[in-house]
N, CA, C and O atoms as a GROMACS GRO file, in nm:
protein
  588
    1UNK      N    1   0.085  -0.118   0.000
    1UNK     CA    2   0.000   0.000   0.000
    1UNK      C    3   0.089   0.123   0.000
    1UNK      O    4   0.156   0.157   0.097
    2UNK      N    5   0.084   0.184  -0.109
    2UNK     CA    6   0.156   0.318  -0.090
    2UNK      C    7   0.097   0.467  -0.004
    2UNK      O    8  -0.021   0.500   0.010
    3UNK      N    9   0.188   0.520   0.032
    3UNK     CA   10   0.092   0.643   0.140
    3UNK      C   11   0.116   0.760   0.062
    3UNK      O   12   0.220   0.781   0.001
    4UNK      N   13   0.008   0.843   0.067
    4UNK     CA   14   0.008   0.969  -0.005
    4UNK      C   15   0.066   1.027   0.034
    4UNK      O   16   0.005   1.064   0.134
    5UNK      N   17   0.187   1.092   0.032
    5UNK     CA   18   0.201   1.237   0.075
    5UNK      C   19   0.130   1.374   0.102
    5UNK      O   20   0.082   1.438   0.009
    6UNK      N   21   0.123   1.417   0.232
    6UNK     CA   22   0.098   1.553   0.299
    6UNK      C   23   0.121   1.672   0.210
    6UNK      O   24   0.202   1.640   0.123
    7UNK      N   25   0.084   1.790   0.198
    7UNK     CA   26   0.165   1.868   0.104
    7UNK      C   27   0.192   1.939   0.250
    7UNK      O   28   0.110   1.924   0.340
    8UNK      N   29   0.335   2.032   0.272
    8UNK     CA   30   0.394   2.106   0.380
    8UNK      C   31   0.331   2.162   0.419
    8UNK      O   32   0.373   2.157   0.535
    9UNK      N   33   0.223   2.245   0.425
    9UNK     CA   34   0.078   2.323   0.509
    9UNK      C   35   0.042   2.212   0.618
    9UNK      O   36   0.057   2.221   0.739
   10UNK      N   37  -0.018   2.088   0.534
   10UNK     CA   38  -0.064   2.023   0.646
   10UNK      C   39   0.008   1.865   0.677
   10UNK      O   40  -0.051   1.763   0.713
   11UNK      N   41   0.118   1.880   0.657
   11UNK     CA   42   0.228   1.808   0.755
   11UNK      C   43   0.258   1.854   0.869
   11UNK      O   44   0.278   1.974   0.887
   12UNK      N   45   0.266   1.771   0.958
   12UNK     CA   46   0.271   1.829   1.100
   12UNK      C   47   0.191   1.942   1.193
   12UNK      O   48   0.224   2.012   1.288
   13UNK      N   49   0.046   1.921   1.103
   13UNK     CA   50  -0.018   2.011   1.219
   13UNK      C   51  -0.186   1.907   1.221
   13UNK      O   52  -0.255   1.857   1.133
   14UNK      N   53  -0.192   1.912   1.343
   14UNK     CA   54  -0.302   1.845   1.380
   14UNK      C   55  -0.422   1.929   1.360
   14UNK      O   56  -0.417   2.046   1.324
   15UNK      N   57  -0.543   1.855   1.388
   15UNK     CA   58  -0.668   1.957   1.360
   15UNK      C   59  -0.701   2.029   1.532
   15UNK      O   60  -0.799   2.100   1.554
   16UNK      N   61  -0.638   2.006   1.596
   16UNK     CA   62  -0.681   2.072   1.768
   16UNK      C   63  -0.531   2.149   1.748
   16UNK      O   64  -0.466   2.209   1.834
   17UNK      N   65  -0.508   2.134   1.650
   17UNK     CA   66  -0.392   2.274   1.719
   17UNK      C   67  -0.390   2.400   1.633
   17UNK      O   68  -0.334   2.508   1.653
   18UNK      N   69  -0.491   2.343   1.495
   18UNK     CA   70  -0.442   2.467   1.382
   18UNK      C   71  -0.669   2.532   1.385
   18UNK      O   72  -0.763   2.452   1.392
   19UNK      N   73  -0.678   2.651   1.379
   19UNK     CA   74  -0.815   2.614   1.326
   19UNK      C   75  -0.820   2.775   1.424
   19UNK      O   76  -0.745   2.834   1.503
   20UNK      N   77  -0.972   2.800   1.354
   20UNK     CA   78  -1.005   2.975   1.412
   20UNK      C   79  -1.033   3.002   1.567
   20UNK      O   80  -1.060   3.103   1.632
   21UNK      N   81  -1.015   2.876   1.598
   21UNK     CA   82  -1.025   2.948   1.741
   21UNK      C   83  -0.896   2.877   1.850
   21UNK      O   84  -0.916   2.856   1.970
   22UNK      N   85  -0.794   2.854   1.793
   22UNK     CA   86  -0.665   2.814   1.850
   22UNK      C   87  -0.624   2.941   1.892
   22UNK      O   88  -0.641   3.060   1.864
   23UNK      N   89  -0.559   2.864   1.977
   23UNK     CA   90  -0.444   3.003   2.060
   23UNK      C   91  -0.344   3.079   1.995
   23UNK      O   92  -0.297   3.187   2.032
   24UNK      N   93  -0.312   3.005   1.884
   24UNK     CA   94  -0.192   3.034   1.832
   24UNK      C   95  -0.251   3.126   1.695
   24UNK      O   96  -0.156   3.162   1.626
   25UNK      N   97  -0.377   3.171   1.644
   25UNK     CA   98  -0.462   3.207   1.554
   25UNK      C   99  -0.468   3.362   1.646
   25UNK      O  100  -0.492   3.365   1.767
   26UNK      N  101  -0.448   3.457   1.579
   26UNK     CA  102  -0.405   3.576   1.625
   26UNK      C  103  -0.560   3.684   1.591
   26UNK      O  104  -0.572   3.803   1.623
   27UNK      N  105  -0.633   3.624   1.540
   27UNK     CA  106  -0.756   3.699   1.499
   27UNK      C  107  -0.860   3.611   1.595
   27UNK      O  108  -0.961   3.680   1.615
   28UNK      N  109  -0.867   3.500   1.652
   28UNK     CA  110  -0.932   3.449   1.765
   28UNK      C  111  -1.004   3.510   1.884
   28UNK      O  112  -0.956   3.466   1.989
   29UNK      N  113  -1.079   3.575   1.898
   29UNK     CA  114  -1.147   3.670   2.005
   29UNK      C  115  -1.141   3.563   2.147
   29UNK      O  116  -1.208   3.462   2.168
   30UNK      N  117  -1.026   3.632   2.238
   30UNK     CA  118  -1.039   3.592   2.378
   30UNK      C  119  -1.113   3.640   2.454
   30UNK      O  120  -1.131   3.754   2.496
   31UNK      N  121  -1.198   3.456   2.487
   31UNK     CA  122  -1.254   3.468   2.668
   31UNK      C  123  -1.301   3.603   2.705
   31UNK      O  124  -1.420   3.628   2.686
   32UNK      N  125  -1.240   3.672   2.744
   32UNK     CA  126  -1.238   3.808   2.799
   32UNK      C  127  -1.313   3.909   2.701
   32UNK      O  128  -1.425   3.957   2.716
   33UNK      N  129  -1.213   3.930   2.584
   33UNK     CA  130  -1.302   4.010   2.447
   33UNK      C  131  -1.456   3.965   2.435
   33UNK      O  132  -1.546   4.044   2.405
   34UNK      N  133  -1.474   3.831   2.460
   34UNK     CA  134  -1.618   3.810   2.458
   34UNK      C  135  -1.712   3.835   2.526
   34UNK      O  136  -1.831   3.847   2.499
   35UNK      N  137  -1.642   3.845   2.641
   35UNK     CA  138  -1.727   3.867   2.773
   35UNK      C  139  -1.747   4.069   2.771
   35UNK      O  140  -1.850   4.133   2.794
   36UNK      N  141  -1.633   4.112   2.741
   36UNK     CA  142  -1.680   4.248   2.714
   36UNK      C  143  -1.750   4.341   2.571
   36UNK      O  144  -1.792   4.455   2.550
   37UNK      N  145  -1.729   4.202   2.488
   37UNK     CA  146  -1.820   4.225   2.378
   37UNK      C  147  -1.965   4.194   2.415
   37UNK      O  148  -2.055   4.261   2.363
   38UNK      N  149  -1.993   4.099   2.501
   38UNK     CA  150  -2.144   4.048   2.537
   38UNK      C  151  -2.177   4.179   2.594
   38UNK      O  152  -2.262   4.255   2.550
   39UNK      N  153  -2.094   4.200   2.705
   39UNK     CA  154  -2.173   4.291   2.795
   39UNK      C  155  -2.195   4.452   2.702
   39UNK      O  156  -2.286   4.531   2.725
   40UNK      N  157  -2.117   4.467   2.626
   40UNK     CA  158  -2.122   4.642   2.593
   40UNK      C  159  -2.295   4.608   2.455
   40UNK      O  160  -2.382   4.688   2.420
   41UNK      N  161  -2.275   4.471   2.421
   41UNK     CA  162  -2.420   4.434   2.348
   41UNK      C  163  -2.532   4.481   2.466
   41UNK      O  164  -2.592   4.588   2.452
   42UNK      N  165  -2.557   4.392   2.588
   42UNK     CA  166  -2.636   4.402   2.648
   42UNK      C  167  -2.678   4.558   2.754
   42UNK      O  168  -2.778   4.583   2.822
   43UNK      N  169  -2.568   4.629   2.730
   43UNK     CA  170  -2.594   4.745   2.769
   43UNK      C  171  -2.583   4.888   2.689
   43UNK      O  172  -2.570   5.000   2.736
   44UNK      N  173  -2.593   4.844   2.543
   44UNK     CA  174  -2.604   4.878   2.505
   44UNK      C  175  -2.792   4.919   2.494
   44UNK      O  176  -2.863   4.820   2.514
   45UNK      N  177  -2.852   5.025   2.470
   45UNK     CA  178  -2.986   5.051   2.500
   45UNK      C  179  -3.052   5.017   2.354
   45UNK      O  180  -2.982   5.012   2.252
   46UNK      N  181  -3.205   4.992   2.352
   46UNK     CA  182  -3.225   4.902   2.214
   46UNK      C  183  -3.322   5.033   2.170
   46UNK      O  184  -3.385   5.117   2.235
   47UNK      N  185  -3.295   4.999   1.980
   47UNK     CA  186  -3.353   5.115   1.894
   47UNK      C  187  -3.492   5.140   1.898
   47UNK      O  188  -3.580   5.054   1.903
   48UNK      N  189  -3.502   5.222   1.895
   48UNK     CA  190  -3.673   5.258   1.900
   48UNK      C  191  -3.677   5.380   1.800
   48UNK      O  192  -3.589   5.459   1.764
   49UNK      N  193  -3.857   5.362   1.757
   49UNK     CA  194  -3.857   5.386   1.629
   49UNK      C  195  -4.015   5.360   1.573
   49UNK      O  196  -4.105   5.303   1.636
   50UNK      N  197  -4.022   5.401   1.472
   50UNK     CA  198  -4.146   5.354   1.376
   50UNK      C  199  -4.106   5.206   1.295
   50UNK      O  200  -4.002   5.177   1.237
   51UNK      N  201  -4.214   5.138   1.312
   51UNK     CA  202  -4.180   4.980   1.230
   51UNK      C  203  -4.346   4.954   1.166
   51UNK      O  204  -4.450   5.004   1.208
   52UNK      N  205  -4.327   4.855   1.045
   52UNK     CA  206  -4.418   4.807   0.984
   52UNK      C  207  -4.458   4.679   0.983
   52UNK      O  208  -4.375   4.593   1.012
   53UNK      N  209  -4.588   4.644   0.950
   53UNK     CA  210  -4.600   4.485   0.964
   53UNK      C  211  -4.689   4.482   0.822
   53UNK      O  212  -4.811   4.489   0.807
   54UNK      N  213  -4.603   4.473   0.744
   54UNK     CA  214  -4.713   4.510   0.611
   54UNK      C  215  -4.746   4.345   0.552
   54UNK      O  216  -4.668   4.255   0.583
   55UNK      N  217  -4.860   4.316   0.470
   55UNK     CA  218  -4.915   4.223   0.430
   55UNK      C  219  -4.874   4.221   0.320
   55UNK      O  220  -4.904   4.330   0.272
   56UNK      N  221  -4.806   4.144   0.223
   56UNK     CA  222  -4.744   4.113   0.094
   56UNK      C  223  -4.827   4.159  -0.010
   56UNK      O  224  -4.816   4.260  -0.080
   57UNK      N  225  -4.953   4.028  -0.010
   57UNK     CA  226  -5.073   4.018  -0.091
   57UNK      C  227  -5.105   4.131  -0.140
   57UNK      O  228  -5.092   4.169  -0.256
   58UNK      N  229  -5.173   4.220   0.006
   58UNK     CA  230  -5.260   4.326  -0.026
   58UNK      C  231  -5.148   4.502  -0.030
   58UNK      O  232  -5.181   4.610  -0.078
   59UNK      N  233  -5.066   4.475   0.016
   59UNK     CA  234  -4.994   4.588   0.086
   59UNK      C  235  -5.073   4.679   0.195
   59UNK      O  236  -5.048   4.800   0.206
   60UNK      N  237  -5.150   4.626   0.258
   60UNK     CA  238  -5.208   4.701   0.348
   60UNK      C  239  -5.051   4.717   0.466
   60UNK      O  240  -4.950   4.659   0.425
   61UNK      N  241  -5.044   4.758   0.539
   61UNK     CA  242  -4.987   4.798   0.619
   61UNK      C  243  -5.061   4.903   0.776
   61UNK      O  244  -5.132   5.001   0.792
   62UNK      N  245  -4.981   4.796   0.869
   62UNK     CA  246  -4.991   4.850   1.030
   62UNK      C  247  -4.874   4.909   1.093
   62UNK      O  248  -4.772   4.841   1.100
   63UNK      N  249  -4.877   4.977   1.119
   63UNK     CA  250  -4.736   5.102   1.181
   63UNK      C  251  -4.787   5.098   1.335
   63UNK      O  252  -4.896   5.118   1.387
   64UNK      N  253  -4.698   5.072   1.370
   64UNK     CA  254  -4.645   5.074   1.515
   64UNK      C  255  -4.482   5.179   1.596
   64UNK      O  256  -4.363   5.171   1.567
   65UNK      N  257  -4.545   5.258   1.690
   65UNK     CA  258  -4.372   5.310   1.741
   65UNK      C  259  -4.344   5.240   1.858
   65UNK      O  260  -4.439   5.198   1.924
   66UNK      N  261  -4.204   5.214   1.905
   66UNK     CA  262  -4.226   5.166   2.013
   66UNK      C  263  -4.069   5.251   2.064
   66UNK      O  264  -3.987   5.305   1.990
   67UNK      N  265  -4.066   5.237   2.210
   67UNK     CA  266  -3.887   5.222   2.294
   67UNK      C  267  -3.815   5.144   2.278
   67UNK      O  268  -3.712   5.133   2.344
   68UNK      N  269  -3.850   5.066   2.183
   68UNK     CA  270  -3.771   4.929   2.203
   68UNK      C  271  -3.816   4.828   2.061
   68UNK      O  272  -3.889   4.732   2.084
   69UNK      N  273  -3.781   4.847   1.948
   69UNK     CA  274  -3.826   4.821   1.828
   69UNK      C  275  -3.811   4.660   1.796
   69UNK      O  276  -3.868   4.601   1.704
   70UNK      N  277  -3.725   4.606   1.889
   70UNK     CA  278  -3.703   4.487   1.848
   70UNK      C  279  -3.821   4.418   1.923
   70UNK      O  280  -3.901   4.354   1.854
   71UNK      N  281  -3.848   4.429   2.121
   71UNK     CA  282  -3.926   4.434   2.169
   71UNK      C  283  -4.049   4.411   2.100
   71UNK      O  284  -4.086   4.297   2.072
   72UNK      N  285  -4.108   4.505   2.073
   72UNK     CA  286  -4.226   4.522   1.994
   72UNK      C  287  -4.253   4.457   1.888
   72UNK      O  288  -4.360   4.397   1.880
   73UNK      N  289  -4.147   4.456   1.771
   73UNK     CA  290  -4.203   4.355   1.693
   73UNK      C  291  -4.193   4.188   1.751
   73UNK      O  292  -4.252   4.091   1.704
   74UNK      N  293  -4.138   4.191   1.820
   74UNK     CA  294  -4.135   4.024   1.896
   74UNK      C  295  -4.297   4.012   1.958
   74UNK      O  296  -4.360   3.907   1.943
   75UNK      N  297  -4.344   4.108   2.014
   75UNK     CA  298  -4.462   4.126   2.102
   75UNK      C  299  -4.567   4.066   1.956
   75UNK      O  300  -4.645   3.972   1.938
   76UNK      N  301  -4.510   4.188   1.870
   76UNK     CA  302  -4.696   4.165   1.797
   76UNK      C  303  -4.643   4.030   1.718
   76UNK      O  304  -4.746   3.983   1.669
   77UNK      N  305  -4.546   3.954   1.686
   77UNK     CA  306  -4.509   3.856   1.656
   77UNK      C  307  -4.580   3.741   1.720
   77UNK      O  308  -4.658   3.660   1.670
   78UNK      N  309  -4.548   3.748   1.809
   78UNK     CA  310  -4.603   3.648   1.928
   78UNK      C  311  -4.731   3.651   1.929
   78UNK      O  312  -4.798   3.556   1.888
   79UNK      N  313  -4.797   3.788   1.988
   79UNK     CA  314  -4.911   3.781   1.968
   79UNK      C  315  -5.053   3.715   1.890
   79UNK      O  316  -5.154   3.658   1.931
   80UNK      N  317  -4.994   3.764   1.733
   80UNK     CA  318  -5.035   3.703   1.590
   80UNK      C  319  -5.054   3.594   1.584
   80UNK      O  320  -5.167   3.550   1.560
   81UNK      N  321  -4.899   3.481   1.615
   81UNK     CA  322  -4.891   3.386   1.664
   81UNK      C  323  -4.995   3.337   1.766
   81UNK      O  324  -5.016   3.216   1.767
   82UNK      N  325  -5.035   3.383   1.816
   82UNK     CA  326  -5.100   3.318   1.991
   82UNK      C  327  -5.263   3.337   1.934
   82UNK      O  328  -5.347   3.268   1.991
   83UNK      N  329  -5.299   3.410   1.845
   83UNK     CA  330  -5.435   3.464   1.767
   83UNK      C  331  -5.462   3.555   1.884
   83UNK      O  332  -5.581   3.545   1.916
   84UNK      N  333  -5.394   3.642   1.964
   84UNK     CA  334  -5.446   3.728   2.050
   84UNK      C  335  -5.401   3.866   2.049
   84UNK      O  336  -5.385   3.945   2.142
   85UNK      N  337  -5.380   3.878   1.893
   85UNK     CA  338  -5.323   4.069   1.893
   85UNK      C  339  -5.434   4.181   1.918
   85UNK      O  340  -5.546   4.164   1.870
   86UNK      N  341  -5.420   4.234   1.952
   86UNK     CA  342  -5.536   4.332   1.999
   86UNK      C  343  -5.554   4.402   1.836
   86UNK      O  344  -5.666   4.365   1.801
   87UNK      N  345  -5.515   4.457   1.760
   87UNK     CA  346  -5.577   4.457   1.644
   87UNK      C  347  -5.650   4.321   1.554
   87UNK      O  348  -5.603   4.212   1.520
   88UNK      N  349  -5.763   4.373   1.538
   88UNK     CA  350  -5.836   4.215   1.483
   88UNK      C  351  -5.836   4.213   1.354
   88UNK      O  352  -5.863   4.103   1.307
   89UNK      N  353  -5.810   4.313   1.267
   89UNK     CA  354  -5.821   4.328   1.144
   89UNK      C  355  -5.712   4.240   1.033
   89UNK      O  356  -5.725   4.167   0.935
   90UNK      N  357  -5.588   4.302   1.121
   90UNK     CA  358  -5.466   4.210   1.121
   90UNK      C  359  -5.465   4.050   1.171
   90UNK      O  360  -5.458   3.942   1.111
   91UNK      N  361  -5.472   4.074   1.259
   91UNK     CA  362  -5.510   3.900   1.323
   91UNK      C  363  -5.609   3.830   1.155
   91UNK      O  364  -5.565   3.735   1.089
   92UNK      N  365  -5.719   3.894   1.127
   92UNK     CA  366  -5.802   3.814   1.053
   92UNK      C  367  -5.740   3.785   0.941
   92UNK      O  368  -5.765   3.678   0.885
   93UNK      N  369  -5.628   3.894   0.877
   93UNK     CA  370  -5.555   3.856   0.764
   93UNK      C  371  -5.430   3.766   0.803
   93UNK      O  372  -5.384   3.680   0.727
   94UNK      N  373  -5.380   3.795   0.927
   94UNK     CA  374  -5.244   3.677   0.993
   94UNK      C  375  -5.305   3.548   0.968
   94UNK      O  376  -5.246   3.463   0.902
   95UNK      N  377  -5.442   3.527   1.030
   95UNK     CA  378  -5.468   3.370   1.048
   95UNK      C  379  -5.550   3.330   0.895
   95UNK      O  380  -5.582   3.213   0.874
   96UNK      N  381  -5.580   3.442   0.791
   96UNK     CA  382  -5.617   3.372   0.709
   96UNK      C  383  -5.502   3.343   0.621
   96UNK      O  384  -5.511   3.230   0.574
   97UNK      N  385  -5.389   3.413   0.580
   97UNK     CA  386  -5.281   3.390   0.535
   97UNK      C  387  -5.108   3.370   0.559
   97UNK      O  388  -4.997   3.375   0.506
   98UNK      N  389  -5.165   3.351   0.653
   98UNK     CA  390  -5.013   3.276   0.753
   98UNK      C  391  -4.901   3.402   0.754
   98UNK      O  392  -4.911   3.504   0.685
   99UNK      N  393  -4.807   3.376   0.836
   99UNK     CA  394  -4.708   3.366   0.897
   99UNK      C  395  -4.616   3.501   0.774
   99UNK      O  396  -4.586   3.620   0.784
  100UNK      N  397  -4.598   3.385   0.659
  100UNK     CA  398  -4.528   3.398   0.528
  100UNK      C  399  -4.600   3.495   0.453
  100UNK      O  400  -4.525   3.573   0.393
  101UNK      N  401  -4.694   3.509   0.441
  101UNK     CA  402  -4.779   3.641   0.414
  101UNK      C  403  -4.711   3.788   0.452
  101UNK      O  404  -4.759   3.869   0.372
  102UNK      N  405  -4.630   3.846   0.531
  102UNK     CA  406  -4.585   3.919   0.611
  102UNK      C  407  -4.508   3.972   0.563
  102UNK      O  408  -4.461   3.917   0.464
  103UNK      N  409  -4.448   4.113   0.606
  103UNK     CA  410  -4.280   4.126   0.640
  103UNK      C  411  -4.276   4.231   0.755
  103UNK      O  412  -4.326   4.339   0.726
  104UNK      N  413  -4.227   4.219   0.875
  104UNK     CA  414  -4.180   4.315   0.936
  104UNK      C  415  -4.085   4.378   0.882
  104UNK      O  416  -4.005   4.326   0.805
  105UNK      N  417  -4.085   4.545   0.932
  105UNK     CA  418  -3.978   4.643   0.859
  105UNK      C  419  -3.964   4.722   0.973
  105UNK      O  420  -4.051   4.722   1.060
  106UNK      N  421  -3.830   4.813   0.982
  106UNK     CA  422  -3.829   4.911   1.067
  106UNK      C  423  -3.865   5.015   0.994
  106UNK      O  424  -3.862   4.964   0.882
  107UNK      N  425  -3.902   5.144   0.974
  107UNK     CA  426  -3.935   5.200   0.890
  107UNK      C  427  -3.843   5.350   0.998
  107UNK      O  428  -3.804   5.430   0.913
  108UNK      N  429  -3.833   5.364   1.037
  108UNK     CA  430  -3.772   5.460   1.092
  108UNK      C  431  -3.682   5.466   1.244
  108UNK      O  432  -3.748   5.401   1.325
  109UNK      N  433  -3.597   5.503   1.288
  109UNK     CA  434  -3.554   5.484   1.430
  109UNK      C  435  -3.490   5.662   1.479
  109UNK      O  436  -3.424   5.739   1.410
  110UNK      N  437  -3.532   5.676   1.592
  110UNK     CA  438  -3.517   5.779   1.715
  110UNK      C  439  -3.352   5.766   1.759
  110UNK      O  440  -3.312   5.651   1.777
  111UNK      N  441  -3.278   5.850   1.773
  111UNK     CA  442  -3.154   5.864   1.790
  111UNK      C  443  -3.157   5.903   1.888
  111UNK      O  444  -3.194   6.020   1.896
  112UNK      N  445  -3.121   5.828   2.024
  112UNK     CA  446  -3.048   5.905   2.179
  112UNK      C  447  -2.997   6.022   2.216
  112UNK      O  448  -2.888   6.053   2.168
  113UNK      N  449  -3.046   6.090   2.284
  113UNK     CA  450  -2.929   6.162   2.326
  113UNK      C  451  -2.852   6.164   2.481
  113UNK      O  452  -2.876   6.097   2.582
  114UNK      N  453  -2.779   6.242   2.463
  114UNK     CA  454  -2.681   6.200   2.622
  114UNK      C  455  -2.806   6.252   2.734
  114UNK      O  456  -2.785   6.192   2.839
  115UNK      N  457  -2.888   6.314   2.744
  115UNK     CA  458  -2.978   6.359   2.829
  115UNK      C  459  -3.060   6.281   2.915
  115UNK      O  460  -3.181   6.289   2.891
  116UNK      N  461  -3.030   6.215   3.001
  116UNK     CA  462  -3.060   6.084   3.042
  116UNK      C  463  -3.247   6.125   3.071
  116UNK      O  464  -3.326   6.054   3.009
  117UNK      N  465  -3.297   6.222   3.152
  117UNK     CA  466  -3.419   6.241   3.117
  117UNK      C  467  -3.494   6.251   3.042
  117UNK      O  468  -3.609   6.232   3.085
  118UNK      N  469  -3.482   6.279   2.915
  118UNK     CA  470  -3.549   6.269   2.806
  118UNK      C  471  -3.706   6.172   2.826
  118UNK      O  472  -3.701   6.064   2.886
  119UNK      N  473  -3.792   6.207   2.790
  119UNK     CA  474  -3.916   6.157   2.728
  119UNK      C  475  -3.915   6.145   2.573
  119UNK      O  476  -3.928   6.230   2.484
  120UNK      N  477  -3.900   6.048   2.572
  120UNK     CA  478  -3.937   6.034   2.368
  120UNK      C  479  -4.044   5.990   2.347
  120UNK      O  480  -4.056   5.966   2.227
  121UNK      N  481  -4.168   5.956   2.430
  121UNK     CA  482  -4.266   5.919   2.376
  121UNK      C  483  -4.330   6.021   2.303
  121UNK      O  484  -4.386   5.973   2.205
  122UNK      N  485  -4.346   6.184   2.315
  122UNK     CA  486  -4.392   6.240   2.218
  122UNK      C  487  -4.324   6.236   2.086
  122UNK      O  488  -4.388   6.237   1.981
  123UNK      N  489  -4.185   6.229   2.093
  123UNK     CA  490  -4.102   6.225   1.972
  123UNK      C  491  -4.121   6.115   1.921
  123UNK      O  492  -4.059   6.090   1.817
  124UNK      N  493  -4.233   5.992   1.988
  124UNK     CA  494  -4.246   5.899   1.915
  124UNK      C  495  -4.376   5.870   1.814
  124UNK      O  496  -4.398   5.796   1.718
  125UNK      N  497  -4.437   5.954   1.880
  125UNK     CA  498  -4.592   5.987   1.871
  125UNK      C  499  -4.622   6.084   1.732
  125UNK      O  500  -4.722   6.065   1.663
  126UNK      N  501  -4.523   6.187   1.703
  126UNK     CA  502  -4.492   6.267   1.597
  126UNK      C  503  -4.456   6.199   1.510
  126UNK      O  504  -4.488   6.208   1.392
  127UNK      N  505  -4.369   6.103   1.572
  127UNK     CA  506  -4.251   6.008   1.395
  127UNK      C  507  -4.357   5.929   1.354
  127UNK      O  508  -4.378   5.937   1.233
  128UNK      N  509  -4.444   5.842   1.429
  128UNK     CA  510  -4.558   5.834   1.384
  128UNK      C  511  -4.675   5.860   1.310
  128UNK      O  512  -4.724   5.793   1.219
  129UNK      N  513  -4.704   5.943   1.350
  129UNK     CA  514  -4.834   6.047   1.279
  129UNK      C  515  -4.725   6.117   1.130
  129UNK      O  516  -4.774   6.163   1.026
  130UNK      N  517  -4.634   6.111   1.148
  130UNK     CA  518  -4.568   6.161   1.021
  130UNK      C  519  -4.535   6.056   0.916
  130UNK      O  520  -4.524   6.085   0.797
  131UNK      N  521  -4.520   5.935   0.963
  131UNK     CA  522  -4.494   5.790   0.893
  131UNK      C  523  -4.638   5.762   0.817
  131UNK      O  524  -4.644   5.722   0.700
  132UNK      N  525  -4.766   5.793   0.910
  132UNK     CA  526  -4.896   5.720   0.897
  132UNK      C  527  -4.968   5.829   0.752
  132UNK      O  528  -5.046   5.800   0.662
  133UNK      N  529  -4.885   5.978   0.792
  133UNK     CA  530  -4.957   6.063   0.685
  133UNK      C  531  -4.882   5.987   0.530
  133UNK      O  532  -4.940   5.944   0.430
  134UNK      N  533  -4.715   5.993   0.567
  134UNK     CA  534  -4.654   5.928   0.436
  134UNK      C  535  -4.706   5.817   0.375
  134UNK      O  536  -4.704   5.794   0.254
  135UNK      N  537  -4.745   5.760   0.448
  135UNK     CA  538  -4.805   5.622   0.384
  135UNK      C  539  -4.935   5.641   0.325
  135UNK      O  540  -4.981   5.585   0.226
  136UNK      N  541  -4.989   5.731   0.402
  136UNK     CA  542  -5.153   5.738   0.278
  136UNK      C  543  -5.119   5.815   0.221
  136UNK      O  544  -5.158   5.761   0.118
  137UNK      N  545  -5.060   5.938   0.173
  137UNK     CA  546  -4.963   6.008   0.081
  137UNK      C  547  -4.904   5.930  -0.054
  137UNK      O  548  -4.927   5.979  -0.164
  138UNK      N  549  -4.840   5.827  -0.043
  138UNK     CA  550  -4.824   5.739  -0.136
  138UNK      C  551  -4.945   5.590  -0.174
  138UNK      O  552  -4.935   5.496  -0.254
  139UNK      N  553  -5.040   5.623  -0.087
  139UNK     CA  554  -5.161   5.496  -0.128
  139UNK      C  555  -5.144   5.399  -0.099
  139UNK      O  556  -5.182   5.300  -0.162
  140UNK      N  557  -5.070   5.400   0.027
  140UNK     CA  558  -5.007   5.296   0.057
  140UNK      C  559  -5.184   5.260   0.147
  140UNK      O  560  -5.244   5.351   0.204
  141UNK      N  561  -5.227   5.151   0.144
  141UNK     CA  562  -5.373   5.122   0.240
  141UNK      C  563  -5.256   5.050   0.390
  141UNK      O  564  -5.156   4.979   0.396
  142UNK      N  565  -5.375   5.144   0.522
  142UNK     CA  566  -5.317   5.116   0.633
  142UNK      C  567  -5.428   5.046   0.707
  142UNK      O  568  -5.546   5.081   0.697
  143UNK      N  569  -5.387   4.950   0.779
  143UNK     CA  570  -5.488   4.844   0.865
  143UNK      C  571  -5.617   4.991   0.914
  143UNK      O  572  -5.557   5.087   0.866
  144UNK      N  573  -5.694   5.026   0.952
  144UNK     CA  574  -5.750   5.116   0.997
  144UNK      C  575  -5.735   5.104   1.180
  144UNK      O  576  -5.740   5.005   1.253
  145UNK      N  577  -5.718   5.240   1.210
  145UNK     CA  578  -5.697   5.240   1.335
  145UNK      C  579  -5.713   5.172   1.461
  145UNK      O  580  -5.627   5.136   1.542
  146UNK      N  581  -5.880   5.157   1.464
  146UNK     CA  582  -5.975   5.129   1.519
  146UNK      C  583  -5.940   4.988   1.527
  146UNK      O  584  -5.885   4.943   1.426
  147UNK      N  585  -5.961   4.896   1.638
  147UNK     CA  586  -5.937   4.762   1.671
  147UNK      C  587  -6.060   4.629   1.585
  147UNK      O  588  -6.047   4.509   1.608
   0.00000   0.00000   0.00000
């Protein structure tokens, strides 16, 4: 039985010693880097903003603002899911055309400022009412308000 030859790259290096997360791999994020990469994620504060839940089919579209944009669309996600969104109009088109029917969008986001008091709910309330005029502005059809 003859033996193949190695080509010099991978002669003499095992697979636990060469690979992206070895010690000896200089672009490898250490232990530590991770742990202060997790944490500056988690304290980092989450975007808030105007978002859409528009219907493919029809293009109707529901606009929502929230503090917390990811939050929120997880909420009415779930919700939809659960058949218990407090808009029924939506619900009736979620459960008649599934899931895949959909697309969530962010459609706009609120920028921080260092002012730790701040209230943005009116500034959220405006980006809103300014999103909801744009959209019937372009004909875009919006779920109607009313539950």
């Amino acid at each position: 039985m003859n033996a193949i030859p190695l080509p010099p790259s991978a002669a003499g290096s095992s697979p636990s010693s060469s690979g992206p997360n070895s010690p000896t791999n200089p672009t490898s994020p250490t232990s530590s880097s991770k742990r202060a990469l997790s944490r500056q994620y988690k304290d980092a504060p989450p975007a808030m903003g105007v978002y859409a839940i528009r219907h493919l089919a029809s293009g109707r579209v529901y606009l929502g603002a929230s503090l917390n944009l990811d939050g929120a669309m997880n909420r009415d996600r779930f919700e939809l899911n659960q058949k218990c969104h407090r808009h029924k109009a939506l619900l009736r088109d979620w459960r008649a055309f599934g899931p895949e029917a959909f697309a969530f969008e962010v459609v706009d986001t609120l920028k921080r400022r260092d002012e730790p008091a701040i209230d943005y709910k009116p500034e959220l309330a405006g980006l809103l009412a300014l999103w909801t005029e744009e959209f019937q502005q372009r004909g875009e059809i919006g779920y109607p308000a009313g539950r």
